[in-house]
MIFI-174988 format. One line per field, with one value per atom (N, C-alpha, C, O): residue in one letter; chain; atom name; x, z, y. Coordinates in Angstrom, 1 decimal, decimal comma. Example, Ala and Ser with C-alpha at 12.3 -4.5 7.8 and 13.67 -1.06 7.14 Angstrom:
% MIFI-174988
res [A / A / A / A / S / S / S / S]
chain [A / A / A / A / A / A / A / A]
atom [N / CA / C / O / N / CA / C / O]
east [13,2 / 12,3 / 13,2 / 14,2 / 12,8 / 13,7 / 12,9 / 13,4]
up [7,8 / 7,8 / 7,8 / 8,5 / 7,1 / 7,1 / 7,9 / 8,0]
north [-5,7 / -4,5 / -3,3 / -3,3 / -2,2 / -1,1 / 0,0 / 1,1]
//
This chain:
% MIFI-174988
res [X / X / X / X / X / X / X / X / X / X / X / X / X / X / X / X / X / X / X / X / X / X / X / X / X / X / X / X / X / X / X / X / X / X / X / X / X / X / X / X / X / X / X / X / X / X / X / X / X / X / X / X / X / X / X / X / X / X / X / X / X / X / X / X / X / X / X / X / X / X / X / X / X / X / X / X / X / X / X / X / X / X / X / X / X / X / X / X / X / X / X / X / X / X / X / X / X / X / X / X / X / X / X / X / X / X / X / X / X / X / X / X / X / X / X / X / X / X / X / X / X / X / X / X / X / X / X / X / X / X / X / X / X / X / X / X / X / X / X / X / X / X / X / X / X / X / X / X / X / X / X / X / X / X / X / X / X / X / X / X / X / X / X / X / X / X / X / X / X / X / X / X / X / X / X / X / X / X / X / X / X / X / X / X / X / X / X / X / X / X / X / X / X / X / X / X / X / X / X / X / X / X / X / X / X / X / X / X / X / X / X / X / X / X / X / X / X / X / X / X / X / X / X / X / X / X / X / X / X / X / X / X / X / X / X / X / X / X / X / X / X / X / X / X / X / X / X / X / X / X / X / X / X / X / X / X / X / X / X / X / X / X / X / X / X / X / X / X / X / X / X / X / X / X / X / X / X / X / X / X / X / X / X / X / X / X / X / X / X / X / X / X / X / X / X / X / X / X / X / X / X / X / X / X / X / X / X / X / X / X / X / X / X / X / X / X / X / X / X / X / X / X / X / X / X / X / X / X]
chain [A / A / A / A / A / A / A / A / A / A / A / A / A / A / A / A / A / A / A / A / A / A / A / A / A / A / A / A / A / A / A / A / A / A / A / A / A / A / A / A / A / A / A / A / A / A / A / A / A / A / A / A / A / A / A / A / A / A / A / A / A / A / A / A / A / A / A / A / A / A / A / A / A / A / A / A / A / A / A / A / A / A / A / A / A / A / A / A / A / A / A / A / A / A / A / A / A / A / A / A / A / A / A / A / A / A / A / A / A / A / A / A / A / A / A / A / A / A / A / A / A / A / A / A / A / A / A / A / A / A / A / A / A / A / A / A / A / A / A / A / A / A / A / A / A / A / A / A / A / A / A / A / A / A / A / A / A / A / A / A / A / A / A / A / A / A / A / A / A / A / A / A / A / A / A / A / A / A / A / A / A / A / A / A / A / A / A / A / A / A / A / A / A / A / A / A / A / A / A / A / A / A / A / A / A / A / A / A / A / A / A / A / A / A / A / A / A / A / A / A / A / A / A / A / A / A / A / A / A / A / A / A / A / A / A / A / A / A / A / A / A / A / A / A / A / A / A / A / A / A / A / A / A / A / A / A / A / A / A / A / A / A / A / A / A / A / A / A / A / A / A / A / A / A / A / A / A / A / A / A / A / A / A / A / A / A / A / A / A / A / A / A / A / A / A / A / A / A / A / A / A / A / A / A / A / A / A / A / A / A / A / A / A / A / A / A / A / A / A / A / A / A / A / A / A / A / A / A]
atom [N / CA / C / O / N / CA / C / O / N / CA / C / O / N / CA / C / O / N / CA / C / O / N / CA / C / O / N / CA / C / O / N / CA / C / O / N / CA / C / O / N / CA / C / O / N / CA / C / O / N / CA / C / O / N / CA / C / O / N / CA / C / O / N / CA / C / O / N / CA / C / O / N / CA / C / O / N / CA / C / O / N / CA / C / O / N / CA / C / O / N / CA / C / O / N / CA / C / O / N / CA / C / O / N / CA / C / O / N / CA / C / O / N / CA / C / O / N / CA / C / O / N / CA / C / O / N / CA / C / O / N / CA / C / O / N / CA / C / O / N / CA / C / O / N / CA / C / O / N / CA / C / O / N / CA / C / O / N / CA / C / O / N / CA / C / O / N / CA / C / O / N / CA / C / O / N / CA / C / O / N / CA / C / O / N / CA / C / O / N / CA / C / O / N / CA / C / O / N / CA / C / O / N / CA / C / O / N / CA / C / O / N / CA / C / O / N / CA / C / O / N / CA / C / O / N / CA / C / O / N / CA / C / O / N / CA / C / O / N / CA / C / O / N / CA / C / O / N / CA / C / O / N / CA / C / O / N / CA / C / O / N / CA / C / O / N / CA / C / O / N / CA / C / O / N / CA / C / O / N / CA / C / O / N / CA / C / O / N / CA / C / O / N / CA / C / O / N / CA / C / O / N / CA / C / O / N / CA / C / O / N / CA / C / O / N / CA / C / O / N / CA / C / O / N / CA / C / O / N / CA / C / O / N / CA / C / O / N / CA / C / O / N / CA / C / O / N / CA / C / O / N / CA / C / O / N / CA / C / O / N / CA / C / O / N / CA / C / O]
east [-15,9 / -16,2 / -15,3 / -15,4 / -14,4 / -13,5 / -13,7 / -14,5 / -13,2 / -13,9 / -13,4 / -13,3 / -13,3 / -13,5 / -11,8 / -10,9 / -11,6 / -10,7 / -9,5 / -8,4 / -9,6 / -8,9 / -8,4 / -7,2 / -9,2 / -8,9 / -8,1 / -7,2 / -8,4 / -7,9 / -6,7 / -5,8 / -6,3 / -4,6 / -3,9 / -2,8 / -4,2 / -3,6 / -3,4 / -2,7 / -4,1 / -4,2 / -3,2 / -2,5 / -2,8 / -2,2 / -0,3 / 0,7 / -0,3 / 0,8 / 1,2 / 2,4 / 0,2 / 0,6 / 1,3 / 2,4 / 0,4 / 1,2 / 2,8 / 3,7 / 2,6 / 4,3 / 5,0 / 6,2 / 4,8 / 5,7 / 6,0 / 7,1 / 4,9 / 5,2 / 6,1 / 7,1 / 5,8 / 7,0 / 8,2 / 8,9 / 8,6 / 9,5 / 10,4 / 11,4 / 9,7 / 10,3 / 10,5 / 11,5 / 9,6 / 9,9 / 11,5 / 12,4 / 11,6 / 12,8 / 13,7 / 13,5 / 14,6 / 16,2 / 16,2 / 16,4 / 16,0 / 16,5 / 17,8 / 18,3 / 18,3 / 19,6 / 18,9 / 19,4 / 18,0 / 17,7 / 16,7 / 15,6 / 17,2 / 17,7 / 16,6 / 15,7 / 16,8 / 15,3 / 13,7 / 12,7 / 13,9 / 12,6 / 11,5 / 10,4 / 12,7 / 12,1 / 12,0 / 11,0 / 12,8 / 12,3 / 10,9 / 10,1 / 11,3 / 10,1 / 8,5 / 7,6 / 8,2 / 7,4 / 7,2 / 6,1 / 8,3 / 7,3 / 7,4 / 6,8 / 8,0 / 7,7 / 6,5 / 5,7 / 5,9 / 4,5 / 3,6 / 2,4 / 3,9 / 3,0 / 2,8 / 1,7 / 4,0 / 3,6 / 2,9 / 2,5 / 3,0 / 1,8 / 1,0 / 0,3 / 0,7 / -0,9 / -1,7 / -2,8 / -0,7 / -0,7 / -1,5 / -2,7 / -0,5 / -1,1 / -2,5 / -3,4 / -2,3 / -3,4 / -4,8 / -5,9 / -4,6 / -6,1 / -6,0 / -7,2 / -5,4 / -5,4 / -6,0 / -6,9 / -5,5 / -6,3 / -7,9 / -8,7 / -8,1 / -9,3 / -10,2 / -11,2 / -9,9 / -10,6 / -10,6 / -11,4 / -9,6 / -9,9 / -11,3 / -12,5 / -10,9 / -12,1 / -13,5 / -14,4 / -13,5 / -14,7 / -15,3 / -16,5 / -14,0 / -14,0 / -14,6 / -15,6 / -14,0 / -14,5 / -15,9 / -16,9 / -15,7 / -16,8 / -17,6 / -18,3 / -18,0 / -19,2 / -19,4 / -20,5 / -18,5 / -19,0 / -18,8 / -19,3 / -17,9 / -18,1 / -16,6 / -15,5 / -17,1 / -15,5 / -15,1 / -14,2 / -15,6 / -15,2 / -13,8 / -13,1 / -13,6 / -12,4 / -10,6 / -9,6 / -10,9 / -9,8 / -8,8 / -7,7 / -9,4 / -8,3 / -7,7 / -6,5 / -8,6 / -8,3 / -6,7 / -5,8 / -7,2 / -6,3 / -4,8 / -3,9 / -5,2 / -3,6 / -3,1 / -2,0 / -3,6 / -3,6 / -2,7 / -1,5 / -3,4 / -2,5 / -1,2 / -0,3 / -1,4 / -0,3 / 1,0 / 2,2 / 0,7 / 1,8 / 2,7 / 3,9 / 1,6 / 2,0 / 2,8 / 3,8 / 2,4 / 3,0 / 4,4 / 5,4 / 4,5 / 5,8 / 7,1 / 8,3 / 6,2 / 7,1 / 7,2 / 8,0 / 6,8 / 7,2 / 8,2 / 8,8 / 8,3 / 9,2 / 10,6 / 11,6 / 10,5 / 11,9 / 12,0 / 13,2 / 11,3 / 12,2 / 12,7 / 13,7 / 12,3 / 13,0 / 14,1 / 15,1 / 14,4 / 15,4 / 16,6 / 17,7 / 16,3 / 17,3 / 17,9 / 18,9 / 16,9 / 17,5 / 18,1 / 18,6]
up [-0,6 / -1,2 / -0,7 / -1,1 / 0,2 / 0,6 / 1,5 / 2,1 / 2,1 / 3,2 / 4,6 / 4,2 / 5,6 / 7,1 / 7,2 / 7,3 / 7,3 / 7,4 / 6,9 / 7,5 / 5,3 / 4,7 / 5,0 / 5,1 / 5,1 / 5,5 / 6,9 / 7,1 / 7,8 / 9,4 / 8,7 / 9,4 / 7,9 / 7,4 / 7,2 / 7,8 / 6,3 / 5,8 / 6,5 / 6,1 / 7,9 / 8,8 / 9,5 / 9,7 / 10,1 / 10,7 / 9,9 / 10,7 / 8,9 / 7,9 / 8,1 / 8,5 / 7,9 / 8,0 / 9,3 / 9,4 / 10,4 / 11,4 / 11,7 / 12,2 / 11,0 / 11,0 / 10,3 / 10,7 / 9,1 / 8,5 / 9,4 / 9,7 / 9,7 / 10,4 / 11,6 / 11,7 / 12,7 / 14,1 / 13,6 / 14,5 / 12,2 / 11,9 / 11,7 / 12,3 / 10,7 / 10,5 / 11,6 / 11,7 / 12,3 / 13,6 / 14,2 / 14,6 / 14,1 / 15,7 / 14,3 / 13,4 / 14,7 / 14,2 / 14,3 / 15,5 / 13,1 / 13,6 / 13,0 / 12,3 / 13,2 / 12,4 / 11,3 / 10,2 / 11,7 / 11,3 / 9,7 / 9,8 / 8,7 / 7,3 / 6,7 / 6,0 / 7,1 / 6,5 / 7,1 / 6,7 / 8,2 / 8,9 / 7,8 / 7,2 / 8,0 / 7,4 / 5,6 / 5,0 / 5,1 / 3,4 / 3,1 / 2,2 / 4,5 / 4,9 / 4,8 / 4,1 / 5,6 / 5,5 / 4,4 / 4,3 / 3,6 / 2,3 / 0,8 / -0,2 / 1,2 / 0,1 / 0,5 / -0,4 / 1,7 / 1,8 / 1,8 / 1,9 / 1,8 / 2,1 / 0,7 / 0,4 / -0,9 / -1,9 / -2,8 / -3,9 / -2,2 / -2,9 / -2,9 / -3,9 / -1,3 / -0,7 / -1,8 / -2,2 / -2,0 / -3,1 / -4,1 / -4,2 / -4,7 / -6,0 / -6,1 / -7,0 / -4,8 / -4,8 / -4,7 / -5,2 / -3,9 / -4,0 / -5,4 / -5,8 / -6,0 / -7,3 / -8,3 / -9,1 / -8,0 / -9,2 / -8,5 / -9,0 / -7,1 / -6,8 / -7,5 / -8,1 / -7,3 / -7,5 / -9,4 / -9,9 / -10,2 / -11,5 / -11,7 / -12,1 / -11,2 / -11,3 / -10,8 / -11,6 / -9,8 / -9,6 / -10,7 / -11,0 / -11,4 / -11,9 / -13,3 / -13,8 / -13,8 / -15,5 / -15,3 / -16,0 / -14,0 / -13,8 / -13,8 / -14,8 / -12,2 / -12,1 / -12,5 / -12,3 / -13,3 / -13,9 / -12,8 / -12,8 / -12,0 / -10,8 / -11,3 / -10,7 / -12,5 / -12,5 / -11,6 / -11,9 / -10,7 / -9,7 / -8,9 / -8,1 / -9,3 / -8,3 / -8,9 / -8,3 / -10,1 / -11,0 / -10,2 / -10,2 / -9,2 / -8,7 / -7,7 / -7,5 / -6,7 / -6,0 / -6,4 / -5,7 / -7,5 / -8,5 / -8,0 / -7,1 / -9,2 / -9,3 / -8,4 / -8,5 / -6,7 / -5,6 / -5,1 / -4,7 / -5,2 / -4,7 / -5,6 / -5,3 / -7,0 / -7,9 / -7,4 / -7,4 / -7,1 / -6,2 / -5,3 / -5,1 / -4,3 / -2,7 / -3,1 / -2,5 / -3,9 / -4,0 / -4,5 / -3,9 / -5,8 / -6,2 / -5,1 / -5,0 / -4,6 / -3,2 / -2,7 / -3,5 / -2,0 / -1,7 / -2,1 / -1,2 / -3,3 / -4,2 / -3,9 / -3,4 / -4,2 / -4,2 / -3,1 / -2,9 / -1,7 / -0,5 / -0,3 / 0,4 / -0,7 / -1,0 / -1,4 / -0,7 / -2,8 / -3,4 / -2,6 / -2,7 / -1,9 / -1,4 / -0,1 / 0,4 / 0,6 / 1,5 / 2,0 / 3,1]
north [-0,2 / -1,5 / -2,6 / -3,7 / -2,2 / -3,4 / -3,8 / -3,2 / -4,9 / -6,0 / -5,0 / -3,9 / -5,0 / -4,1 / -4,9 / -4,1 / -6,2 / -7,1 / -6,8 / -6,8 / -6,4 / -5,8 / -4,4 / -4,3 / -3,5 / -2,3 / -2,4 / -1,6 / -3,4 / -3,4 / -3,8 / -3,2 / -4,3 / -4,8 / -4,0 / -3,9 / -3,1 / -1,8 / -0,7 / 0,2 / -0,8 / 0,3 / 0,1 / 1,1 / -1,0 / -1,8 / -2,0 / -2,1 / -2,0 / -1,8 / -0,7 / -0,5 / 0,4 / 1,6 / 2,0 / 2,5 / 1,6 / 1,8 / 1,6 / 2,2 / 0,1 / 0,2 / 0,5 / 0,5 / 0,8 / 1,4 / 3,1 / 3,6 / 3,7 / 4,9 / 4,6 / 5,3 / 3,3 / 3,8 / 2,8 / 2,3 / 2,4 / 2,3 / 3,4 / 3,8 / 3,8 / 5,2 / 6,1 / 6,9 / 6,0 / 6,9 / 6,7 / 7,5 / 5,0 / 4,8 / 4,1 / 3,3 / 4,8 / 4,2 / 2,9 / 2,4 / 1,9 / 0,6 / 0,5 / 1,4 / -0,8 / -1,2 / -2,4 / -2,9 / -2,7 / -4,1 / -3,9 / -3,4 / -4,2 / -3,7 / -4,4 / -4,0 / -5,8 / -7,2 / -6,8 / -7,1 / -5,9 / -5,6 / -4,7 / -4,9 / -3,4 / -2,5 / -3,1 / -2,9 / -3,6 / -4,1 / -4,7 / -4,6 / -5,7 / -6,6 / -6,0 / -6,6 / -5,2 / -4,3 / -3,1 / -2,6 / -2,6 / -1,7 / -2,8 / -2,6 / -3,8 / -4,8 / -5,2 / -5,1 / -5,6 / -6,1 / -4,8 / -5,0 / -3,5 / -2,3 / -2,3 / -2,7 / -1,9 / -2,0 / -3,2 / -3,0 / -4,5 / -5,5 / -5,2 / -5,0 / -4,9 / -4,5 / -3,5 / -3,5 / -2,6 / -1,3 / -2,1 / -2,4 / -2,3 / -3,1 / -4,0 / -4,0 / -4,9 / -5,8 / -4,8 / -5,2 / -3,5 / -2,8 / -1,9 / -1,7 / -1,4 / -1,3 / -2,3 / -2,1 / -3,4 / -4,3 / -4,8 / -5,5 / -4,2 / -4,8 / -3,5 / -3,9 / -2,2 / -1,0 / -0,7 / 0,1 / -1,4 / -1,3 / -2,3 / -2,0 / -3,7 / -4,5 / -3,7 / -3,6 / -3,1 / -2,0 / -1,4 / -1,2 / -0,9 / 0,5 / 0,1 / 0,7 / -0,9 / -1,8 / -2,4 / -2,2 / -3,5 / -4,8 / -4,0 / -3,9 / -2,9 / -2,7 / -1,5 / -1,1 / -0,3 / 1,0 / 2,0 / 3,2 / 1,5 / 2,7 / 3,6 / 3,7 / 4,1 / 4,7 / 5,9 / 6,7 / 6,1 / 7,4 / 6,7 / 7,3 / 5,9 / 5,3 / 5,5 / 5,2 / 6,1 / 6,5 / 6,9 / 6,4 / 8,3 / 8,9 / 8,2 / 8,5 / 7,1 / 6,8 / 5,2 / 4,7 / 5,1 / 4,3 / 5,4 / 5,5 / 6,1 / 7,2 / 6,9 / 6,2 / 7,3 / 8,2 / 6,7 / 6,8 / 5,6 / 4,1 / 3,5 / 2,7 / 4,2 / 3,9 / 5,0 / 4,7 / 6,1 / 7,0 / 6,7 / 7,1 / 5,4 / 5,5 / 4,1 / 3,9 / 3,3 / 2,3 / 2,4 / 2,0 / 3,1 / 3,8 / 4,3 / 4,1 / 5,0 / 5,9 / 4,1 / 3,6 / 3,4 / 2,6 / 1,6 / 1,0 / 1,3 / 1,0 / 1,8 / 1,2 / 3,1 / 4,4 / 4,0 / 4,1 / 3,4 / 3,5 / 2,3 / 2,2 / 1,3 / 0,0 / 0,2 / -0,2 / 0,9 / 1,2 / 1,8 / 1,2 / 2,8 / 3,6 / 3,3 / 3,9 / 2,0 / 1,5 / 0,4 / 0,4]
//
């Protein structure tokens, strides 16, 4: 149910959060930079998939809730720890 645009964002995030993690940086603002905007993103499709979930009755998206409430958390813990 989400826009193709949107999803190209997230795909695209992900990527970097992954060859960040891959390659040793030093550069401390980059990487924060990127899981502070990876966990908004979190959130922002969370509250788009509750509105799904209430507005239109599609509650099959519950897990998919949890499943974004996890990754955004983890995202948070590594904010923290770094």
């Amino acid at each position: 149910m989400n826009d193709k645009r949107l999803d190209l964002a997230i795909i695209i995030l992900g990527l970097l959060i992954m060859l960040d993690s891959l390659f040793t940086k030093k550069h401390r603002g980059w990487r924060m930079f990127i899981l502070i905007v990876g966990a908004w993103t979190m959130w922002f499709l969370i509250g788009i998939q509750l509105g799904h979930a209430f507005g239109a009755g599609e509650y099959r998206m519950d897990l998919t809730v949890i499943g974004e409430t996890v990754i955004s958390i983890l995202c948070l813990y590594c904010i923290y720890q770094s």
